[in-house]
N, C-alpha and C positions, 0 to 999 in steps of 0.2 A: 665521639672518639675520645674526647675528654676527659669523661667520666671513665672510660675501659681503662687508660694509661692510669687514673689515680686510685681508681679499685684494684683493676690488675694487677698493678707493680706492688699494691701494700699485700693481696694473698700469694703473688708470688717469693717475696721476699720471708712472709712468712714462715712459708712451706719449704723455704732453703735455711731455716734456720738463722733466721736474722731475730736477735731482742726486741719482742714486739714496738718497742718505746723508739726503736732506731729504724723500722720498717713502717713507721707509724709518720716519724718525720721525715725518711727518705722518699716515700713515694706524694708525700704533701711538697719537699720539694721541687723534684721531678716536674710535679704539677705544674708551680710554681714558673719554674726555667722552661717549659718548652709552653705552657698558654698563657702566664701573666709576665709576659718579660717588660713590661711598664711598669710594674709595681715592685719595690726597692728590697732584696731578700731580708733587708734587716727587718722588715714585720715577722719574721719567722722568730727573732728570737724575744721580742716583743710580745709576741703572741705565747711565747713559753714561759716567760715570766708571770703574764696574763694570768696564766693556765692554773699558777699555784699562789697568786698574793689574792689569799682567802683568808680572813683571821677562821671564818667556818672548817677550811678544810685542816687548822692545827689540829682538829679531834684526832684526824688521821694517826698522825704518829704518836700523839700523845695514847690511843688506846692500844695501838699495836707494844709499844714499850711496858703500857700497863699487865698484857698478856706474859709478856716475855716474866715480869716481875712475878706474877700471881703463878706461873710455871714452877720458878725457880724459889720462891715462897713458901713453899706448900700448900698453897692455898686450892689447887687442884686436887693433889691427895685426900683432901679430910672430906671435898665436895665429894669425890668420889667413894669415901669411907660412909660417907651420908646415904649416899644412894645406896648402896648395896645393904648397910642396916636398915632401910625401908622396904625395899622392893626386890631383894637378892633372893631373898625365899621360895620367890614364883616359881614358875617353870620358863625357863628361857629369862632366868634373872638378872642373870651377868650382861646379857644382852640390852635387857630393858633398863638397868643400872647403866651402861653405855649411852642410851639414847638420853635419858635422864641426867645425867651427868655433862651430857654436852650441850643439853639445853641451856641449865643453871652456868655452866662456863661460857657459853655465847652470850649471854646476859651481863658480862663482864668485861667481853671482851671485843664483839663483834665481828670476829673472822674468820673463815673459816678453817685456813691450816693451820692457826693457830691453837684453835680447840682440838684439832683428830692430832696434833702432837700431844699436846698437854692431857688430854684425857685420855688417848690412844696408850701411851707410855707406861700407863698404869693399868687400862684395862684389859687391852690384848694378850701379855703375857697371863693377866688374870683367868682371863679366861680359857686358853688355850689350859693351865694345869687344871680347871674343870672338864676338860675332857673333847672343850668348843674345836674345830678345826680350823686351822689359826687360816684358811684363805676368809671363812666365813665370817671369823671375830673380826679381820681387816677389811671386809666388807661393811660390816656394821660403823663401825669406826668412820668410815670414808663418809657415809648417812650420815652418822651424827653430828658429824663436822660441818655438813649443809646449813647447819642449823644459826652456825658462827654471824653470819648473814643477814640472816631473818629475823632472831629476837633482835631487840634493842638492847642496847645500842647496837648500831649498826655499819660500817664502814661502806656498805654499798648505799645507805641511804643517806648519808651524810651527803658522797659523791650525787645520787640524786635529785638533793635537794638543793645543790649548789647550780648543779644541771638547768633546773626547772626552775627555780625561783622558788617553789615549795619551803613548809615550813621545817626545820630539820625533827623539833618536837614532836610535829603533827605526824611526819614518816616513820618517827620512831613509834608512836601511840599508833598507827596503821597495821603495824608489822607485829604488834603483841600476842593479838588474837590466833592472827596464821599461824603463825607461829606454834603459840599451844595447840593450833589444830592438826596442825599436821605433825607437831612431832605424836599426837595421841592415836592418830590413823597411823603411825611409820609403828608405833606400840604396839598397838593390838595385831598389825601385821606380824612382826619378828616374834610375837608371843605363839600363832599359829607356825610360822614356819618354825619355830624350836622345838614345841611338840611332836611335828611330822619327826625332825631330826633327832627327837629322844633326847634332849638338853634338858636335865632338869635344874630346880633350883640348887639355890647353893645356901645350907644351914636351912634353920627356922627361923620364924618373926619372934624377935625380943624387944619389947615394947621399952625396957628399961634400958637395953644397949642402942635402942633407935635414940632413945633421948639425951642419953650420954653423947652419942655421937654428934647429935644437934647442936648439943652442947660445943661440941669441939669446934664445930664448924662454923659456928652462927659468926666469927668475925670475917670467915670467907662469904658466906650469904648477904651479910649486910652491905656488899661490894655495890650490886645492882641497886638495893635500896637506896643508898648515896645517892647514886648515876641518876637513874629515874627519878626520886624523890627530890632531888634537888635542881633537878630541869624543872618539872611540870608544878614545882612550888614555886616557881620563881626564884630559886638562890644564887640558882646562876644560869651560865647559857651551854651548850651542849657541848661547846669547847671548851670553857671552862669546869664542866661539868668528868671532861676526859682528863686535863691537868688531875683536876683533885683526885680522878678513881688512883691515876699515878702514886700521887702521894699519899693514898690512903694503905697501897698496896705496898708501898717501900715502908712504910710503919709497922703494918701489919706480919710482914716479912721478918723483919728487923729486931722487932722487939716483941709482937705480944708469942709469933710461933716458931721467931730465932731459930729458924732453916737457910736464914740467908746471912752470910757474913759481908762486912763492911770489903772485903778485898775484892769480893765477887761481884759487884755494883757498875764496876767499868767493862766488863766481858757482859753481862746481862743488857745494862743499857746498848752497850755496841751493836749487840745481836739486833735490839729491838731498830734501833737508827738504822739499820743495813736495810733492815728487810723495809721500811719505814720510807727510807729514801728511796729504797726500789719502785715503790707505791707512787711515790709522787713526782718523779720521773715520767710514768706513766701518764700521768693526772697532765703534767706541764706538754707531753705530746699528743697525745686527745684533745687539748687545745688548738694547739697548731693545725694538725688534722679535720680537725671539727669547724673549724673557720675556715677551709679552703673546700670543706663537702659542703658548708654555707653560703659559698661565695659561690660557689659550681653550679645554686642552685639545686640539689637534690631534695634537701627536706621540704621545700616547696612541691617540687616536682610529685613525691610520694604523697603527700596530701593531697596536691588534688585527683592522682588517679584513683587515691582510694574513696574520697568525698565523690566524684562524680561515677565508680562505678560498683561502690558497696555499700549499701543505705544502711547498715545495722551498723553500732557501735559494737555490737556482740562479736561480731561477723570478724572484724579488726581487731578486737583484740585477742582471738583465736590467730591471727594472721600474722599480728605481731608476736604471740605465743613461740610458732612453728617456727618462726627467721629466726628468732635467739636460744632455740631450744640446738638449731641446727649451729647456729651461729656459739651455741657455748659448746661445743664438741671440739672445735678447734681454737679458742679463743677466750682469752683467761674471764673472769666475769667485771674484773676491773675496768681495763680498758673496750668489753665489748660493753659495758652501760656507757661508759663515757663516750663512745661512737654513736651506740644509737641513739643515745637521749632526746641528743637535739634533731634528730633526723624524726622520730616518731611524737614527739611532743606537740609537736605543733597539730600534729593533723588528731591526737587526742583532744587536742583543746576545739579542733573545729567542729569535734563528734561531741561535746561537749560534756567528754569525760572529767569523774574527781582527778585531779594529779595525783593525791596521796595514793588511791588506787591504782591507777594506772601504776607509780612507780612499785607499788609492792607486788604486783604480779608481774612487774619485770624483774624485780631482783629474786620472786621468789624463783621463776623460771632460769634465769643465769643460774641460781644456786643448783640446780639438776645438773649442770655441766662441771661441777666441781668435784663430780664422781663419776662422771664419764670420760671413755676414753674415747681422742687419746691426748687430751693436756690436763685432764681434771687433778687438779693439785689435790687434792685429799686424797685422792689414790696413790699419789707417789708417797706422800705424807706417810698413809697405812702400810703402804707396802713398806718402807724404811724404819719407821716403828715397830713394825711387827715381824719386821724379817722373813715378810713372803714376798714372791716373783708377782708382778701386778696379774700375771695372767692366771694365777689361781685365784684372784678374789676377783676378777669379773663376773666369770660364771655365777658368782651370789649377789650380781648384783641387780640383774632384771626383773625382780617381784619387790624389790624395796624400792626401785628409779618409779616402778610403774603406780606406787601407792605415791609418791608423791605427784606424778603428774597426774592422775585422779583427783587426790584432793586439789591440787593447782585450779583445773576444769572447775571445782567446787566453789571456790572463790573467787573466780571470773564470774558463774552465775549469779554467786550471791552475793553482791557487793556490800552490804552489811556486816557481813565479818570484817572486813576490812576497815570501812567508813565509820562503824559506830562509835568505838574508843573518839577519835579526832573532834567526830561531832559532839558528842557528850561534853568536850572539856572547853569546848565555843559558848 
């Protein structure tokens, strides 16, 4: 009965429209006052504070403000002027320049509605005066946005790795591989369905204006190289490693591609802290939350029914797959990692799964809920950049959701893509 009053009351509150982050600590307190009426409410706010005195989880805000900068920058424009002088020529260009474009910005930045703004902004209207049908172009958008996630850096793995005790490095070095793999399956899909659709490229290949363009871009490019390069060199640590992208991106901005004025710096940063502190609000009640479904006894409970009635690790993490796959349909990807981490960690650890894996097929599977309806924030994202009604760009989206849950499957089988990066740098 217990457990119905503290699951119940958080999907009922939900589903009325409550902020997840206040539905999250009302039905933890609920819990609280009607089965631990011994234990003193002030753990609740203890337990909130808990939730976010991480120096790890600084990366948070520091890379979400770094996005808002590299936005406001131009440092998304020239990435996107990049792509299109590469690969705009194809057939279904504009498209594949989108996906490409959001890859190289999720490498920057690690979120997901941050990339389907910042690269949406510029490609959607792009494409649409090539001829694209703007529900389609804001479907692509919404995909490429998934991506925010899964390269490194990564804000769902940072939260993962704080989760688990994992290494933040090693999550990031887990997720590079998938990452190229799937955004090169999500490619060659949108490349066949453009042809069906009669998309063709956009111009020819100029090998002289590709290099120009590289040219232009290479202090946007160099963004990730810092990031990464200066984690896995040792120069610093992944939170310090988000500070710098900050400062590399307010330089770059400022002075070498002087798109950003000195007045614009207080409305930019605001933006980034709004959405930033939105995040970690979240983080401090998945705390709370996550220590009374610990206390309750559930993550024990779910380990052992599934250690005593399903002998394959495969088996599990198909099953974990399906509960977040269903669980991200309603449920932002932020606070549903931070719910289930601690609930399914442990019974990984008894199957004696890698954590680095394990977390990268979770985050890669939350990230499929970030374009489905009906909370997937890159949908709303696309649909408001692009000026379409979310329910024209559904329809375009069941043959791109379904290339990534394929490859998903593909990287549960083969734990190698995932594992090998991490283990190489051991």
């Amino acid at each position: 009965m217990d457990l119905v009053i503290l699951i119940g009351s958080f999907f009922v509150m939900l589903f009325a429209g409550f902020p997840i982050a206040f539905a999250l600590l009302l039905s933890a307190l609920l819990y609280m006052v009607m089965f631990s009426s011994g234990v003193p409410l002030i753990i609740i706010a203890q337990q909130l504070l808990k939730g976010v005195d991480s120096f790890t989880l600084l990366a948070i805000p520091f890379f979400v403000i770094a996005g808002c900068l590299m936005q406001s920058g131009g440092i998304s424009r020239r990435i996107v002027d990049f792509a299109k002088k590469l690969v705009g020529w194809m057939p279904g260009g504009l498209a594949v320049v989108d996906i490409i474009a959001s890859m190289i910005f999720a490498a920057m930045t690690g979120a997901g509605a941050a990339t389907t703004a910042a690269v949406g902004g510029i490609m959607i209207p792009s494409m649409e005066e090539e001829g694209y049908d703007g529900g389609f172009a804001s479907a692509i958008q919404a995909m490429g946005g998934i991506f925010g996630p899964i390269i490194p850096p990564s804000t769902l793995m940072v939260l993962f790795a704080v989760a688990s005790g994992e290494s933040v490095a090693d999550m990031f070095l887990g997720g590079l591989l998938p990452g190229l793999f799937l955004g090169l399956l999500l490619i060659i899909v949108i490349v066949f369905m453009c042809v069906r659709k009669g998309y063709r490229g956009s111009g020819k290949f100029n090998l002289m204006e590709a290099v120009k363009s590289f040219g232009s871009a290479i202090w946007a490019l160099l963004a990730p190289v810092i990031i990464l390069g200066g984690i896995y060199s040792g120069a610093f640590t992944p939170t310090e490693a988000s500070a710098a992208c900050c400062f590399y991106c307010l330089i770059v901005g400022l002075f070498i591609y002087r798109e950003m004025k000195f007045r614009d710096l207080f409305r930019i940063v605001y933006g980034g802290v709004k959405s930033a502190a939105g995040i970690m609000f979240i983080v401090a009640a998945t705390q709370v939350f996550g220590w009374v479904i610990t206390r309750a006894g559930i993550p024990q409970s779910i380990a052992k029914m599934f250690t005593q009635n399903v002998s394959s690790p495969t088996v599990f993490m198909f099953a974990v797959c399906l509960i977040l796959l269903v669980a991200g349909c309603f449920i932002d990807a932020v606070p549903a990692l931070l719910i289930f981490a601690p609930i399914f960690v442990p019974t990984a650890q008894a199957y004696n799964i890698n954590l680095v894996y394990f977390g990268v097929i979770m985050v890669v599977t939350l990230c499929i809920g970030l374009a489905t309806p009906p909370v997937g924030i890159n949908l709303y994202v696309a649909s408001s950049v692009g000026g379409q009604p979310v329910h024209k760009i559904i329809p375009h989206l069941p043959i791109p959701l379904l290339t990534i849950a394929i490859g998903t499957v593909m990287l549960i089988m083969i734990p190698a893509i995932t594992t090998f990066l991490p283990m190489m740098a051991k």
